[in-house]
N, C-alpha and C positions, 0 to 999 in steps of 0.2 A: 024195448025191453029195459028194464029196472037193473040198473048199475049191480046191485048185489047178487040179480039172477043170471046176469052176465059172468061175473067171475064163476059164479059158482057152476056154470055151463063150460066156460071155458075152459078153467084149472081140473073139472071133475077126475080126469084119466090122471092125471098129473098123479092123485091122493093116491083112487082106485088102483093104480099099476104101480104107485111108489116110484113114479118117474121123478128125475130133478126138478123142482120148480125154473121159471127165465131165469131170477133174480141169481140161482146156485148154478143155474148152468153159464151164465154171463161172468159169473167168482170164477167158474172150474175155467172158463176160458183164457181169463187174465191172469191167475196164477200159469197156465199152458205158459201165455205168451215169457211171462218173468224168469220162466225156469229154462224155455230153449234160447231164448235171444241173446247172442254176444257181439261185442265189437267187430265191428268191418263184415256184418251182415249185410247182403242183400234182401229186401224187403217189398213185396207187390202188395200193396192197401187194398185188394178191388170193391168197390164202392166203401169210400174212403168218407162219404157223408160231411161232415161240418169239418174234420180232420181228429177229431179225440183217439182214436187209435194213431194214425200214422205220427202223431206227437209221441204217444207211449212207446210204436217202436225206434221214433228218432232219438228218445232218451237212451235204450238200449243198444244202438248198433253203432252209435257216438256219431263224431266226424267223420271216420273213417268207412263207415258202415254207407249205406244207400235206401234213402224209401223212396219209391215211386209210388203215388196215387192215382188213383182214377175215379173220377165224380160225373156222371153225365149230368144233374138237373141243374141249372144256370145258377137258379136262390144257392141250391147247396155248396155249389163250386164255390161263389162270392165266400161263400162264408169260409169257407177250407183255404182259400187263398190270404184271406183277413188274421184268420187264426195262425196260420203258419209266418204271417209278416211280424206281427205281434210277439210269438215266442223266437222270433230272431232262427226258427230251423231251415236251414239253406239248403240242406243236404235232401230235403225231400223233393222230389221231383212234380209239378204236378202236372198233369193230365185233366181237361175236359174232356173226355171221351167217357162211352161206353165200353165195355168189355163184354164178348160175347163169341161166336163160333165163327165169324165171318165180317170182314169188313164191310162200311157204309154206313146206311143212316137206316134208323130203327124208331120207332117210336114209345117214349117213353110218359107213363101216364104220372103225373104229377099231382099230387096233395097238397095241404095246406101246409101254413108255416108250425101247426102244433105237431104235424103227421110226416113230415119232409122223410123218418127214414120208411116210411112204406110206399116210395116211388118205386116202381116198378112195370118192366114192361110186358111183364101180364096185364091182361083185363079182367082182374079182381073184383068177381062178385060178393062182397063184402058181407054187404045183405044176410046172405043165409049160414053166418057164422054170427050174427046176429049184432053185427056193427053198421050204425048209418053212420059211415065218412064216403064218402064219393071221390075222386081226382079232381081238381080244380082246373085240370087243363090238360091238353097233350102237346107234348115239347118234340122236333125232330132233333138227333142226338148223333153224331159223330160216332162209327162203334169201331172198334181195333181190336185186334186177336192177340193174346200171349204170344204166340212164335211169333209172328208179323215184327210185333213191338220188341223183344228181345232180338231178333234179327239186325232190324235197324237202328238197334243202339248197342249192339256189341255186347249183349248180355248174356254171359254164357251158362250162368248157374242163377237159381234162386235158389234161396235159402228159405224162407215162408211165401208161399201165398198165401194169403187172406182172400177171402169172400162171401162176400154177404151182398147180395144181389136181389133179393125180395124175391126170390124164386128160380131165379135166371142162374146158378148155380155149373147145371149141368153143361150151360152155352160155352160158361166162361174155361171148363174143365175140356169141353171139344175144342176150342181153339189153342187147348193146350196141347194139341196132341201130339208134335215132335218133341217138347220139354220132356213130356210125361214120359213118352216113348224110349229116349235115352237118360231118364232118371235124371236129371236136370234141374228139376223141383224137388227139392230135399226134402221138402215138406210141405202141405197144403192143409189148412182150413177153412171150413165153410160147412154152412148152417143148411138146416134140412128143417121142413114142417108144412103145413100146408100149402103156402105158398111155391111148393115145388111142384105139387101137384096142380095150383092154377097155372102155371105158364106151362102145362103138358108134359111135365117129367117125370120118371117112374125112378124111384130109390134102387129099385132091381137091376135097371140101366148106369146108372153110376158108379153101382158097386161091382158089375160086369167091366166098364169099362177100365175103374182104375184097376180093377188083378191083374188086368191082361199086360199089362204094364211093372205087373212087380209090386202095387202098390197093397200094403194092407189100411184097412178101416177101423178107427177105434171111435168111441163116443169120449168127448173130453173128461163125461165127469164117470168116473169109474163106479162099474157096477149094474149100469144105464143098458140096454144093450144099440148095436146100429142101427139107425132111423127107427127111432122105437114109432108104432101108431103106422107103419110102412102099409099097411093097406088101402088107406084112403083119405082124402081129404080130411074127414070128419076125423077120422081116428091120430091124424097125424100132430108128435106132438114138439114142439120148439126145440132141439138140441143143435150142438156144435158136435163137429167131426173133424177126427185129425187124421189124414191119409198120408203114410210115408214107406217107403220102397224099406220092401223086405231084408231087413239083416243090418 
């Protein structure tokens, strides 16, 4: 397919439904992060990729504050550990692990070096959204649970979670479920779009599961509505969502 009929295939709902484009939904997210983040914040990166975010909120929640990261693929870890040596930030914690509903090893499919953030451990058929990139390999990956990990390091609140997991979203939100349970996560974002739907998640399911909890749903960029494109893969379109307990 011809670079021009790509975009024009892909972006089309974006125009037609007056959805945000990536570029303004990725703005609305980082004006989010600048306007909630204060000093001696707690902070979970999950999939924390090269580390560009878990830098921005080491800049925000200072020395006193705390980020913990999480990177499963090996290239991407290297490099988050590289980046974080280099800006001298001590305070972030980092984790090779996955994050997901349940402890062990899982298998995560791996891309190139131009494609490293659509690792994911979905099996993404690329293909019929009309991209030829393939995985370059499958990595077996270390996974840990939010409660597990906040258990064993005496973590008694978050203040954000972050998530961007290439699909795996909903995984990371079930091993959250004693956090979520007694409001413990003051806050959580994470991305929704097609990729939820190849690793088997329904939008329907997510939004069930954080009410039951107290949590309400909002789309970052105002106006947007929740999981906009919520019917199916094809229709599903790229946003950020901010889920925070009622009141």
């Amino acid at each position: 397919m011809k670079f021009k009929s790509f975009i024009k295939n892909k972006y089309r709902s974006y125009f037609e439904h007056s959805y945000a484009s990536p570029i303004e939904v990725e703005r609305c997210e980082r004006i989010f992060y600048m306007n909630y983040l204060r000093r001696g914040m707690t902070v979970f990166d999950v999939g924390a990729s090269i580390g560009e975010t878990s830098l921005l909120f080491s800049r925000f929640v200072g020395n006193c504050g705390k980020v913990h990261a999480f990177e499963a693929s090996n290239s991407s870890f290297k490099k988050l550990a590289l980046m974080c040596q280099i800006a001298t930030q001590f305070q972030i914690t980092l984790n090779h692990k996955a994050v997901a509903d349940k402890e062990g090893l899982l298998k995560l499919h791996v891309y190139d070096d131009n494609h490293l953030g659509w690792n994911s451990l979905a099996e993404r058929s690329l293909q019929r959204y009309g991209i030829d990139v393939k995985p370059t390999h499958i990595e077996e990956v270390e996974a840990v649970t939010i409660d597990n990990y906040c258990k064993g390091n005496n973590i008694s609140q978050i203040d954000l979670l972050k998530i961007d997991v290439e699909g795996a979203e909903y995984q990371v939100l079930l091993g959250s479920r004693s956090m979520l349970k007694s409001q413990r996560i003051r806050c959580c974002v994470f991305e929704f779009g097609a990729t939820t739907f190849d690793m088997g998640n329904d939008p329907k399911e997510i939004e069930t599961y954080l009410k039951q909890f107290g949590y309400t749903i909002k789309n970052v960029v105002k106006g947007d509505p929740v999981f906009p494109g919520r019917s199916s893969a094809a229709e599903a379109r790229f946003s950020v969502h901010v889920a925070r307990p009622r009141g």
